[in-house]
GULO-503499 format. One record per residue (C-alpha): residue in one letter; z, x, y. Coordinates in Angstrom, 3 decimals, padded with zeros to 6 digits. Layout:
<recs>
{residu: A, w: Z, u: X, v: Y} .
...
</recs>
This chain:
<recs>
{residu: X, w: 025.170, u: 005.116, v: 034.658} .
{residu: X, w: 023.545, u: 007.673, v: 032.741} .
{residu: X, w: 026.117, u: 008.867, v: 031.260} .
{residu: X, w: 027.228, u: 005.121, v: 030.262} .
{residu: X, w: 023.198, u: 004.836, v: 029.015} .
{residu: X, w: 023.810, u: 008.437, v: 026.673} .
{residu: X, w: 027.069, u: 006.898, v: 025.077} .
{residu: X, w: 025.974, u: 003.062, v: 024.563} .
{residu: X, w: 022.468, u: 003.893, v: 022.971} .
{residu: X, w: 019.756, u: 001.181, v: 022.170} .
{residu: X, w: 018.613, u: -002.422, v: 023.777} .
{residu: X, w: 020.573, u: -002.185, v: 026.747} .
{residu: X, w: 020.028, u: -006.176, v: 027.120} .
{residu: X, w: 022.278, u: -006.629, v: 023.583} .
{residu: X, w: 025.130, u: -004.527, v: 025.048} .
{residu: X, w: 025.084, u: -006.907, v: 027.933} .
{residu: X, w: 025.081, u: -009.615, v: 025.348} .
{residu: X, w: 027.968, u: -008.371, v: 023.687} .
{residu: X, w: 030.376, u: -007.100, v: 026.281} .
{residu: X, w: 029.955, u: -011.148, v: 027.719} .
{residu: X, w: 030.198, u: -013.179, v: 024.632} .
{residu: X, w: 033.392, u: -010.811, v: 023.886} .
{residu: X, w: 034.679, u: -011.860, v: 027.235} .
{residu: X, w: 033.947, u: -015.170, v: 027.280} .
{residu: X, w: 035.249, u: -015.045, v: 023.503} .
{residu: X, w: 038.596, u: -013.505, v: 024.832} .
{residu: X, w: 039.005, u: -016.240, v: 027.680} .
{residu: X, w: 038.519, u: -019.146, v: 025.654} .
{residu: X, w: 040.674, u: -017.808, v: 022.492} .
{residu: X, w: 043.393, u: -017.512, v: 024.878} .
{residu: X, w: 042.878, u: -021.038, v: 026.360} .
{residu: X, w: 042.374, u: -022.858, v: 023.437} .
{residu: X, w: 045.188, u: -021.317, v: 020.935} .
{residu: X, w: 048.165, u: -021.650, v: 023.249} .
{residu: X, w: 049.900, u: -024.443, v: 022.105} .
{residu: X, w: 048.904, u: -023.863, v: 018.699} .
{residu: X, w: 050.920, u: -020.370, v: 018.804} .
{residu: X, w: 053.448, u: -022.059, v: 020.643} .
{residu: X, w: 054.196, u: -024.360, v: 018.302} .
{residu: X, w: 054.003, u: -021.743, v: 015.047} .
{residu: X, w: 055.417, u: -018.701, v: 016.804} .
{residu: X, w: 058.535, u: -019.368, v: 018.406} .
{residu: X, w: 056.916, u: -020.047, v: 021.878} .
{residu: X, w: 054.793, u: -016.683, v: 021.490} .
{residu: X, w: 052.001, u: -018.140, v: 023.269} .
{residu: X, w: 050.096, u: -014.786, v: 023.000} .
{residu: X, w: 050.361, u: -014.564, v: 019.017} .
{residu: X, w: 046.434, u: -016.096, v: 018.046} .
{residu: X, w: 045.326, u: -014.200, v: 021.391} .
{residu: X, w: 046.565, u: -010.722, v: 020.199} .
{residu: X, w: 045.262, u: -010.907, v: 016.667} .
{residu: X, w: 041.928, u: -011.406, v: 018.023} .
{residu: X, w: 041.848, u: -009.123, v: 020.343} .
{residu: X, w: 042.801, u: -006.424, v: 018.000} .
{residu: X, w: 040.168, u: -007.595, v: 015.509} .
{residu: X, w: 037.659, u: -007.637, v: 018.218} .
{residu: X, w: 038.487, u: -003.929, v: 019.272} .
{residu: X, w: 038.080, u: -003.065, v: 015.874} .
{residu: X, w: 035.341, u: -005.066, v: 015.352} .
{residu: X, w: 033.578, u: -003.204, v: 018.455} .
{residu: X, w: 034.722, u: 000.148, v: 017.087} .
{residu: X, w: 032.805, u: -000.404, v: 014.178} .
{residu: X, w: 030.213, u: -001.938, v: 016.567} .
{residu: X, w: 029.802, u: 001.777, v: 018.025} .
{residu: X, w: 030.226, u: 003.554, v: 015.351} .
{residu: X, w: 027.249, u: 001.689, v: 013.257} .
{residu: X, w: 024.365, u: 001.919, v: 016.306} .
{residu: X, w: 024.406, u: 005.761, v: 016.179} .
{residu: X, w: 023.527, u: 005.902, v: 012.194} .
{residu: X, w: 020.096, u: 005.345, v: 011.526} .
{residu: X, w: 019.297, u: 002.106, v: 010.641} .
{residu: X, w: 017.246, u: 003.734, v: 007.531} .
{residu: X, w: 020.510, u: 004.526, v: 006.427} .
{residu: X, w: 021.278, u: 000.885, v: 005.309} .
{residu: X, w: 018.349, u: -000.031, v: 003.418} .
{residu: X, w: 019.443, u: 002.202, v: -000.173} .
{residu: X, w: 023.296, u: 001.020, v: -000.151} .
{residu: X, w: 021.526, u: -002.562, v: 000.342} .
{residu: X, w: 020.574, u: -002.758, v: -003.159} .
{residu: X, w: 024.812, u: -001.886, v: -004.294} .
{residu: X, w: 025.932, u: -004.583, v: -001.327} .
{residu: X, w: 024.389, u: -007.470, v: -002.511} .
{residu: X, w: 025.907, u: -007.165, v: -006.412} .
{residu: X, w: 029.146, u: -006.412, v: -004.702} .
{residu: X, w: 029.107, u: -009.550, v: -002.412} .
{residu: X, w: 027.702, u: -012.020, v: -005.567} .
{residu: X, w: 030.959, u: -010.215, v: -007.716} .
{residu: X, w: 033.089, u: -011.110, v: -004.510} .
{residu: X, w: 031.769, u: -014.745, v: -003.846} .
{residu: X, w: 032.340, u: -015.162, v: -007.656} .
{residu: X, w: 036.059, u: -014.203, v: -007.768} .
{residu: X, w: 036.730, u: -016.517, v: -004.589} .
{residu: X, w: 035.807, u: -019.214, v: -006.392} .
{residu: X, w: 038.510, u: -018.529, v: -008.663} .
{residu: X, w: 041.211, u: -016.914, v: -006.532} .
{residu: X, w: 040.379, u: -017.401, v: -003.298} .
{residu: X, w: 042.631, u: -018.998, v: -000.974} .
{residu: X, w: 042.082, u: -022.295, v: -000.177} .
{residu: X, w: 041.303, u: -023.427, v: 003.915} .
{residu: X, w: 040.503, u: -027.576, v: 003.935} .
{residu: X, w: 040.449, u: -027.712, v: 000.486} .
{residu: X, w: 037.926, u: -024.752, v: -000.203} .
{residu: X, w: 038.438, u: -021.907, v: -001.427} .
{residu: X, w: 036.554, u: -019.850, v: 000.964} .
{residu: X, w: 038.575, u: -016.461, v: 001.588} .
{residu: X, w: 040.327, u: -013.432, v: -000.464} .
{residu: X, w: 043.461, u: -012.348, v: 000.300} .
{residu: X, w: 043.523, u: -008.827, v: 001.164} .
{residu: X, w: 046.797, u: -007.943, v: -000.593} .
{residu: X, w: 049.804, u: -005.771, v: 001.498} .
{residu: X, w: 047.869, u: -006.657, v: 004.683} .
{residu: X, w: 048.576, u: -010.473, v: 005.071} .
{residu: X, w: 045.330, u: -011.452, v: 006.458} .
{residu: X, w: 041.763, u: -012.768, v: 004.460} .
{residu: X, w: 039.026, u: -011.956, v: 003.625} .
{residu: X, w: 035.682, u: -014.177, v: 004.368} .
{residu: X, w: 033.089, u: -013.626, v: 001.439} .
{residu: X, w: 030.281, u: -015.501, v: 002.812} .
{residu: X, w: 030.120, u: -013.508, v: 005.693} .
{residu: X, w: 029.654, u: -010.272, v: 003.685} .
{residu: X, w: 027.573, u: -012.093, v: 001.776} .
{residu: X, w: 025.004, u: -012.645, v: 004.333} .
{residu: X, w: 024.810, u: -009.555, v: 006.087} .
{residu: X, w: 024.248, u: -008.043, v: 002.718} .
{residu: X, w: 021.514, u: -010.639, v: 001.758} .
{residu: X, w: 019.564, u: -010.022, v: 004.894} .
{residu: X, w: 019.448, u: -006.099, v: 004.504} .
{residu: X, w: 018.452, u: -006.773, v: 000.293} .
{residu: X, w: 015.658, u: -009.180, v: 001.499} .
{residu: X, w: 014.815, u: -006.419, v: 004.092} .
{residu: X, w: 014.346, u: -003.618, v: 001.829} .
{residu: X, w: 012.561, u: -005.743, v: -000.558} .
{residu: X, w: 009.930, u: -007.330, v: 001.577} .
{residu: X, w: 009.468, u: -003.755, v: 003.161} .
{residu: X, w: 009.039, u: -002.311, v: -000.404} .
{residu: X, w: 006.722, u: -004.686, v: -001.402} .
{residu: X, w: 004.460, u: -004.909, v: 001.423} .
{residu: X, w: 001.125, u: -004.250, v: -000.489} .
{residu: X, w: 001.890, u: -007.080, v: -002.741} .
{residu: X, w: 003.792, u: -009.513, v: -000.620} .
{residu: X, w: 001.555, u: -012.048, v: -000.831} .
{residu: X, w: 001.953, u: -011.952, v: -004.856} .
{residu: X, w: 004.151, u: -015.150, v: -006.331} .
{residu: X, w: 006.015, u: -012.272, v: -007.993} .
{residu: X, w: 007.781, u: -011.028, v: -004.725} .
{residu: X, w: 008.847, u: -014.563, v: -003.723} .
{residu: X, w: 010.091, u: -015.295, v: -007.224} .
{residu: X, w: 012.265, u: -012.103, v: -007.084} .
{residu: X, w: 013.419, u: -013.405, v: -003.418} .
{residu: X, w: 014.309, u: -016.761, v: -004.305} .
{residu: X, w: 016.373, u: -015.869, v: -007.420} .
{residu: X, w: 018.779, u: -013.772, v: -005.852} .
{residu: X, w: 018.616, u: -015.696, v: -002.284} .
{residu: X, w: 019.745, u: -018.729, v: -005.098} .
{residu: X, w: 022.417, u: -016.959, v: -006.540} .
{residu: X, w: 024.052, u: -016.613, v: -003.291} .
{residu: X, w: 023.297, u: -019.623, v: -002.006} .
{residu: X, w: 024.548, u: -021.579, v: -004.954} .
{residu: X, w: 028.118, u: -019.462, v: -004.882} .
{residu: X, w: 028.310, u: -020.175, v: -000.849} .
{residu: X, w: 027.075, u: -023.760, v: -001.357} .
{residu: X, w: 030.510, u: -025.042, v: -003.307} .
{residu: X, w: 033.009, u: -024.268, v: -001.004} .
{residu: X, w: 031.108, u: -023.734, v: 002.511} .
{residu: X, w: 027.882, u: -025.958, v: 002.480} .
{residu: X, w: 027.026, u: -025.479, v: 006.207} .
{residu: X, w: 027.469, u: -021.627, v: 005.716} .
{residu: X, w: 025.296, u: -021.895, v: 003.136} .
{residu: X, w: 022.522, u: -023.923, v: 004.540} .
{residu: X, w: 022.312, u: -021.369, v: 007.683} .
{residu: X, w: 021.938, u: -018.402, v: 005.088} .
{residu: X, w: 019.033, u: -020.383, v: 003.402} .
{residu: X, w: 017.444, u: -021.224, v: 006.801} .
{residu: X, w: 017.642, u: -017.759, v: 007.241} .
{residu: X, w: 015.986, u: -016.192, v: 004.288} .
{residu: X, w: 013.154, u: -018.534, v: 004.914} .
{residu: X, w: 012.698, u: -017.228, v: 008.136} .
{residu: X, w: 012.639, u: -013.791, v: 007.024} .
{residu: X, w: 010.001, u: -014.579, v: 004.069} .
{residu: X, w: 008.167, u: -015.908, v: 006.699} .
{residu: X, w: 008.327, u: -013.382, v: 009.023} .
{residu: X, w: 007.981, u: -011.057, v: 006.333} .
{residu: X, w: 004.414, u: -012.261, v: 005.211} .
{residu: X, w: 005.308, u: -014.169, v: 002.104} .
{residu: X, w: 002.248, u: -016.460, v: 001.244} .
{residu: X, w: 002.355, u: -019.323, v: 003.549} .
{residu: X, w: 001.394, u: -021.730, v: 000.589} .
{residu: X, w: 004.544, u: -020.728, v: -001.438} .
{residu: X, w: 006.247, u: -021.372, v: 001.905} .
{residu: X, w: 005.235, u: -025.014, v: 003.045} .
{residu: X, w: 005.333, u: -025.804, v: -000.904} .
{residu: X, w: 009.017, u: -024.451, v: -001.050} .
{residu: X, w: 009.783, u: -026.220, v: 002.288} .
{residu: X, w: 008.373, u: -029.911, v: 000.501} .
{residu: X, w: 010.477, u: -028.803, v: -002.615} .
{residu: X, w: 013.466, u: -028.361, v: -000.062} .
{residu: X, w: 012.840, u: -031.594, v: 002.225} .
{residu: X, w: 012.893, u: -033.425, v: -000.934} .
{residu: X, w: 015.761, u: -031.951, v: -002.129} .
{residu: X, w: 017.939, u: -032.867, v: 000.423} .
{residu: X, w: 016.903, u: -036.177, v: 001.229} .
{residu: X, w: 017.734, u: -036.887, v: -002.527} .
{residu: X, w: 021.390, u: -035.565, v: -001.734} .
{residu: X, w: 022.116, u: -037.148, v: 000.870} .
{residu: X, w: 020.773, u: -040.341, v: -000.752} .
{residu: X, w: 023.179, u: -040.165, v: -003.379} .
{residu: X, w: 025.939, u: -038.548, v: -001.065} .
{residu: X, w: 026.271, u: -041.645, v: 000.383} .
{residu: X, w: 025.865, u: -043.984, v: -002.702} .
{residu: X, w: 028.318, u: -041.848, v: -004.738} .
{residu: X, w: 031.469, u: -043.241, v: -005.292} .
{residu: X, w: 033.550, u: -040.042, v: -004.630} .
{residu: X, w: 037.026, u: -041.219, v: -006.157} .
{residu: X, w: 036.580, u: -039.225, v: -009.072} .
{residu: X, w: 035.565, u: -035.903, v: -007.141} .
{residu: X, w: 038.987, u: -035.726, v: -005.143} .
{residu: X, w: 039.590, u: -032.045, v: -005.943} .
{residu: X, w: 035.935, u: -031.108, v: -004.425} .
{residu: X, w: 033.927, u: -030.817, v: -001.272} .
{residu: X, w: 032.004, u: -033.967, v: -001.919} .
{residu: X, w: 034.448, u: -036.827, v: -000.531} .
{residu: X, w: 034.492, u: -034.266, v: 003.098} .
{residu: X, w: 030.617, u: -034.026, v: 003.004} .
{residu: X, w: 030.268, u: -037.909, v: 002.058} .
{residu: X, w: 032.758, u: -038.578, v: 005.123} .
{residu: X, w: 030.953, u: -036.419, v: 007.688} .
{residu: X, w: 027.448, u: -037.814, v: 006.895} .
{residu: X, w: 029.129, u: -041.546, v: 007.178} .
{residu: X, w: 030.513, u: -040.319, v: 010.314} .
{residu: X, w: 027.507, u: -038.568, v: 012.239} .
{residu: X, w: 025.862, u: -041.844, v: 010.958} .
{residu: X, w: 028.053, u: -044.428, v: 012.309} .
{residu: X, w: 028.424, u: -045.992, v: 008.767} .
{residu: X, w: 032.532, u: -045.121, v: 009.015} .
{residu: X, w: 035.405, u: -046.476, v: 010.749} .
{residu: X, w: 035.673, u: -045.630, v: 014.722} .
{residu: X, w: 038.744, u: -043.434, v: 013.829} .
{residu: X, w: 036.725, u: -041.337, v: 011.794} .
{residu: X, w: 035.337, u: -040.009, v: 014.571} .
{residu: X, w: 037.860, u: -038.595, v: 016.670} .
{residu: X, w: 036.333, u: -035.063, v: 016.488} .
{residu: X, w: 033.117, u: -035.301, v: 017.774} .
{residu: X, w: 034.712, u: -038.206, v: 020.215} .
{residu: X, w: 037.057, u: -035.854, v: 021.559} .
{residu: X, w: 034.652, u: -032.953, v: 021.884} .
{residu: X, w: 032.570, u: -034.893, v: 024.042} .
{residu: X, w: 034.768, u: -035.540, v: 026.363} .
{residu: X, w: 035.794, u: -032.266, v: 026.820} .
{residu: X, w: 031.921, u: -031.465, v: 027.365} .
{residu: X, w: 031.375, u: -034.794, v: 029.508} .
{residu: X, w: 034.594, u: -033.631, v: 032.261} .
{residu: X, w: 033.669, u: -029.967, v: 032.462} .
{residu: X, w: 031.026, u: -030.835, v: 034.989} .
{residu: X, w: 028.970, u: -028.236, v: 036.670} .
{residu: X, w: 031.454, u: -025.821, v: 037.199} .
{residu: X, w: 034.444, u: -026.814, v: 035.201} .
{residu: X, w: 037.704, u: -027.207, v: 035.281} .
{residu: X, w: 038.427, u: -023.523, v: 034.965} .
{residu: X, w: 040.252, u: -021.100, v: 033.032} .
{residu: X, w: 043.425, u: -022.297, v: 031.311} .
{residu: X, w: 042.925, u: -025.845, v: 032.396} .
{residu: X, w: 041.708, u: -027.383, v: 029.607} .
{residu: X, w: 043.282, u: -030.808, v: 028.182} .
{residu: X, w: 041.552, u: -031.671, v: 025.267} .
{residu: X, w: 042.682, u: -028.643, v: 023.440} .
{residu: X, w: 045.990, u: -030.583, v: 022.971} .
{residu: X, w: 043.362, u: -032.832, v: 021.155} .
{residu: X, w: 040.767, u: -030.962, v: 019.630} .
{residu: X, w: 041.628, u: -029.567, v: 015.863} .
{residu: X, w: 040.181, u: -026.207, v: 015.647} .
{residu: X, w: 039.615, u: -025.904, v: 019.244} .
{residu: X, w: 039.622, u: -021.741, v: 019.055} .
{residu: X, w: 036.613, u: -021.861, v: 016.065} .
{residu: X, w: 034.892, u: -025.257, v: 015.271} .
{residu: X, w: 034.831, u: -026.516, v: 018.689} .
{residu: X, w: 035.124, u: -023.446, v: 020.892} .
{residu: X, w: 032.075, u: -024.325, v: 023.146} .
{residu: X, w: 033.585, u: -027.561, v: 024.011} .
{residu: X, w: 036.291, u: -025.956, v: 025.602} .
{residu: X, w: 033.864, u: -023.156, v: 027.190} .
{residu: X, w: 032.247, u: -026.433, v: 028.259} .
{residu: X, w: 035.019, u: -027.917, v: 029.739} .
{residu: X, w: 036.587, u: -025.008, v: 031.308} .
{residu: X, w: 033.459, u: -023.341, v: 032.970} .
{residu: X, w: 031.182, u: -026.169, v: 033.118} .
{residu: X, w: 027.649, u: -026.896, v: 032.448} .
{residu: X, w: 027.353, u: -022.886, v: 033.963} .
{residu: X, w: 029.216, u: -021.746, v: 031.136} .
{residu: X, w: 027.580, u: -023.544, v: 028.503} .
{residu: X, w: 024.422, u: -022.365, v: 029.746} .
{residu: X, w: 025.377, u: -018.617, v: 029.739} .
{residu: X, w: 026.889, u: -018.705, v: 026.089} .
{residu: X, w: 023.379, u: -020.371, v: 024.769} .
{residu: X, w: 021.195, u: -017.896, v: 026.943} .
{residu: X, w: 022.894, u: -015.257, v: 025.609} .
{residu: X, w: 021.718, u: -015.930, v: 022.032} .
{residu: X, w: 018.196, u: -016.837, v: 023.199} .
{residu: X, w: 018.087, u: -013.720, v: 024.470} .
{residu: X, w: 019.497, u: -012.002, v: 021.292} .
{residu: X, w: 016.015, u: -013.344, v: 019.250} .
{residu: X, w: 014.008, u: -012.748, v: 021.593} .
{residu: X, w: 015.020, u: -008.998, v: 022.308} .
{residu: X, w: 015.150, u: -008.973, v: 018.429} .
{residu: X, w: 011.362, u: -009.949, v: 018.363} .
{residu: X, w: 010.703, u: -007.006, v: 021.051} .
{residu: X, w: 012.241, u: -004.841, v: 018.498} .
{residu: X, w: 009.843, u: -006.491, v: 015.790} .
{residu: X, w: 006.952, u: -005.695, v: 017.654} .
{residu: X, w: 008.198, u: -002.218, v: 018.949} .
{residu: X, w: 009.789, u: -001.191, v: 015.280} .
{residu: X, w: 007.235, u: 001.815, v: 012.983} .
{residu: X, w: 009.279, u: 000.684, v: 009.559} .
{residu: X, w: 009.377, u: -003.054, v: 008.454} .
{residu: X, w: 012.824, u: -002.596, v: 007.022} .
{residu: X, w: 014.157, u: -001.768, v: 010.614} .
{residu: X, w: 012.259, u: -005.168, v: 012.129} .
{residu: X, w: 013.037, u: -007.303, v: 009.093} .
{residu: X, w: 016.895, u: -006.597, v: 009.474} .
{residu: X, w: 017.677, u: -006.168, v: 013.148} .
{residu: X, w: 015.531, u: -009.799, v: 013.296} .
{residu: X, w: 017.208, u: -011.602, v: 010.357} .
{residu: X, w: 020.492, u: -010.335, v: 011.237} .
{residu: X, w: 020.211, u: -011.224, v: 014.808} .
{residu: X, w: 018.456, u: -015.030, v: 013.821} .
{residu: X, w: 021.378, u: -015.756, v: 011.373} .
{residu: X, w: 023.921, u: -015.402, v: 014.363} .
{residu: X, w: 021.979, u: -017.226, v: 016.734} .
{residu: X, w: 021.064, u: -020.029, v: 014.699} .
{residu: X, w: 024.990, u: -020.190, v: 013.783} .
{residu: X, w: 025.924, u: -020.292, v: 017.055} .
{residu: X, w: 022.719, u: -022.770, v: 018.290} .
{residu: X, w: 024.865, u: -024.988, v: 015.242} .
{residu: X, w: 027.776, u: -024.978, v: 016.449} .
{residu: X, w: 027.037, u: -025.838, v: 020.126} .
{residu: X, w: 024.804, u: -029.012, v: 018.544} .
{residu: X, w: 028.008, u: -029.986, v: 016.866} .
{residu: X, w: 029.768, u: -029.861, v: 020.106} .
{residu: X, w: 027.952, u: -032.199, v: 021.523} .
{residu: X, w: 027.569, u: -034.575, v: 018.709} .
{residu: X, w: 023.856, u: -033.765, v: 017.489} .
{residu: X, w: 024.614, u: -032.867, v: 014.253} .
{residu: X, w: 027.636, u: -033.711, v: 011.689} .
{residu: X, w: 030.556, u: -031.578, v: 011.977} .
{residu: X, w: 029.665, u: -028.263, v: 010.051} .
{residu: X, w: 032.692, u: -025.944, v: 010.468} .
{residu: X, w: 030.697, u: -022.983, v: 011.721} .
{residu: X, w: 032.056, u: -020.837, v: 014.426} .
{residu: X, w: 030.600, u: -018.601, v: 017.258} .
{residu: X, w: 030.103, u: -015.210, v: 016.759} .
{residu: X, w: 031.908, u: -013.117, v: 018.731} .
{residu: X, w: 033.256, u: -015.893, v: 020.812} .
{residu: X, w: 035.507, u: -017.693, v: 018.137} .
{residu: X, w: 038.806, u: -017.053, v: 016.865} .
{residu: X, w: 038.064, u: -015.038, v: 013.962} .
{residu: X, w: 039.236, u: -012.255, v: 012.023} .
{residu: X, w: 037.098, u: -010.531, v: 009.071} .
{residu: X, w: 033.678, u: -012.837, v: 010.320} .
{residu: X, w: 034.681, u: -011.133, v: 014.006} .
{residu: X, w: 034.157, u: -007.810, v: 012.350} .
{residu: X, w: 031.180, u: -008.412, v: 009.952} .
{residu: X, w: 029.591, u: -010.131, v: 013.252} .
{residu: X, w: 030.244, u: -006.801, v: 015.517} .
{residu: X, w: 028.811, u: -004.550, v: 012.141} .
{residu: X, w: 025.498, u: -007.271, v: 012.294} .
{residu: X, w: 025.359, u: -006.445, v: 015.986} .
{residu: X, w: 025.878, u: -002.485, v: 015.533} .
{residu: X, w: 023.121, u: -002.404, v: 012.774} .
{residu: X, w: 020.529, u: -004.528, v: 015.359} .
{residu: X, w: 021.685, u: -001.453, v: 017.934} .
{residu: X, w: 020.820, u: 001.070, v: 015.624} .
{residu: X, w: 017.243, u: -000.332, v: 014.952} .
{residu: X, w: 016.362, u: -000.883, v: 018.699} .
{residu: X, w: 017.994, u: 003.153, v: 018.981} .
{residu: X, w: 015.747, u: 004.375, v: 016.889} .
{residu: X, w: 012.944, u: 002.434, v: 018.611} .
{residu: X, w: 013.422, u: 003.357, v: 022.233} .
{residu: X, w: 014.462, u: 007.082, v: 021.193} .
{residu: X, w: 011.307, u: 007.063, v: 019.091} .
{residu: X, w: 008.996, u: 005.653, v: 022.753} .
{residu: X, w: 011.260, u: 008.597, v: 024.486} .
{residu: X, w: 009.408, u: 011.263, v: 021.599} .
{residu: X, w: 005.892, u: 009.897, v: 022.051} .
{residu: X, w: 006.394, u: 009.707, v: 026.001} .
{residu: X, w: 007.239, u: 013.445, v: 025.719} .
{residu: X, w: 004.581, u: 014.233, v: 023.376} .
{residu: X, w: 001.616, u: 012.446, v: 025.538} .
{residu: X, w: 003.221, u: 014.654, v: 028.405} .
{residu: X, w: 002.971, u: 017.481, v: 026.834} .
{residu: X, w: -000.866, u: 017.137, v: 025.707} .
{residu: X, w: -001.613, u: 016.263, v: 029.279} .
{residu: X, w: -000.168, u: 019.351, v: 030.329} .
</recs>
């Protein structure tokens, strides 16, 4: 165990997190994308499980390799990251590829996968808003800092927001939790929260008084149809998603059905990503559930031990916002799986089927690792030092 404790450094309580969401992850990719690579693969009903696996192993490589730099590390190549991931989110909108009618991902050429923008996009945006609110303590409570803030958390935001609303929406959420957290004026805050309130009961307004027929080749006819959906105003059909979903939650039960024995995965679309924690639901019950949302509970609120623990504010800012952007992903999802919210699209990290967002995810994780490192090696040095002087 010690050895285990000298190799897998930092929060011991986030490796736990990580080794189970990767297992449950594994279980339920398996489960849910059988038939699916049955069908496409020549009966290789292993296909979808395999290419996740092997992005989740390097994914966790990268995991390791990331907690053992110092997290002070990532606050100067911040500054570069967040250019590169505007330049990146600017080109997908022009050749990316396009999933549901969005262009959403870059092809990475001569390796045949894709590349998912928006997630390097928000891992860079937290560490920028990091380093900047920890740069500008002194005068954080000056309009000036916010106005900085806000322009490039717009710029992001309004790249993401085209193609992958809901992505965008949780990176907004986000950065207002940071500011917040951060000590940004509270004023500017509750006036910028108004401003937002306003903004979006406005859209939704016209959403659904738009007549969408002449926006076929956007997002808005999808958006318009999953607000009429979530708000009964469609046809019954219309909801076969969420209507499926919840059955799948509704026959797991306590204990569920159990591994492999799902049925409405030969219903569900997406059941390996969008809908993932129905099938957890189903398979391992109420149990299950439980465990996959207590294990991001407990990812904030180890997070906020490292807040409170953490001598820079860079180091507490990031390992915070990195670790609230998961969570609240994740906390989306699962409300989608059970019908309180419209369908978004949003996965769970770590436990979906994913490929580049499995890796970013597992980097998010390793930087977290590296803060609470440096927090529990730096307890370790003053432990040793009051020692000493008591000697």
């Amino acid at each position: 165990m010690a050895k285990l404790k000298r190799v897998l450094r930092g929060d011991p309580y986030i490796w736990g997190i990580v080794i189970l969401l990767s297992l449950i992850g594994t279980l339920a990719v398996y489960s849910s994308s059988v038939n699916l690579a049955f069908i496409k693969h020549d009966g290789n009903t292993e296909f979808y499980f395999l290419r996740h696996f092997i992005f989740l192993l390097i994914g966790l490589f990268l995991l390791f390799l990331f907690h053992l730099v110092n997290y002070k590390w990532f606050s100067r190549p911040a500054q570069l990251l967040i250019w590169v991931a505007i330049a990146l989110l600017i080109l997908t909108i022009f050749v990316g590829s396009e999933i549901n009618n969005a262009s959403r991902v870059l092809p990475i050429p001569g390796l045949g996968i894709t590349f998912q923008t928006s997630d390097f996009a928000k891992l860079a945006l937290v560490l920028y808003i990091a380093r900047y609110l920890s740069k500008n303590q002194k005068d954080v409570h000056q309009f000036k800092v916010l106005r900085h803030v806000l322009l490039v958390i717009g710029i992001v935001v309004a790249l993401i927001a085209p193609e992958n609303l809901s992505t965008a929406l949780v990176v907004f959420f986000t950065c207002l939790f940071l500011l917040y957290i951060g000590r940004i004026n509270f004023k500017y805050l509750a006036l910028l929260g108004i401003c937002c309130i306003t903004v979006v009961v406005i859209s939704f307004t016209a959403l659904l008084n738009m007549d969408v027929s002449k926006y076929q080749e956007s997002r808005i006819p999808t958006w318009k149809k999953r607000v009429e959906t979530f708000m009964g105003m469609s046809e019954e059909d219309d909801n076969y998603q969420q209507m499926q979903s919840k059955i799948a939650v509704a026959t797991g039960g306590l204990f569920g059905k159990g591994p492999g024995n799902s049925t409405q995965r030969n219903y569900l679309p997406h059941p390996y990503s969008d809908f993932i924690f129905a099938i957890i639901m189903e398979e391992y019950g109420w149990i299950g559930g439980a465990t996959v949302i207590g294990c991001f509970l407990l990812l904030i609120i180890r997070c906020f031990k490292i807040v409170l623990k953490a001598p820079k504010a860079f180091g507490a800012l990031a390992a915070l916002g990195l670790g609230f952007s998961m969570s609240f992903q994740a906390f989306v999802n699962m409300a989608v799986a059970v019908g309180i919210v419209p369908v978004t699209g949003l996965t769970i990290p770590l436990v979906s089927m994913g490929g580049t967002s499995l890796v970013f995810n597992s980097i998010a994780f390793g930087i977290i690792l590296s803060v609470s490192r440096s927090v529990e090696e730096g307890d370790s040095l003053n432990d040793v030092k009051k020692n000493h002087e008591l000697a």
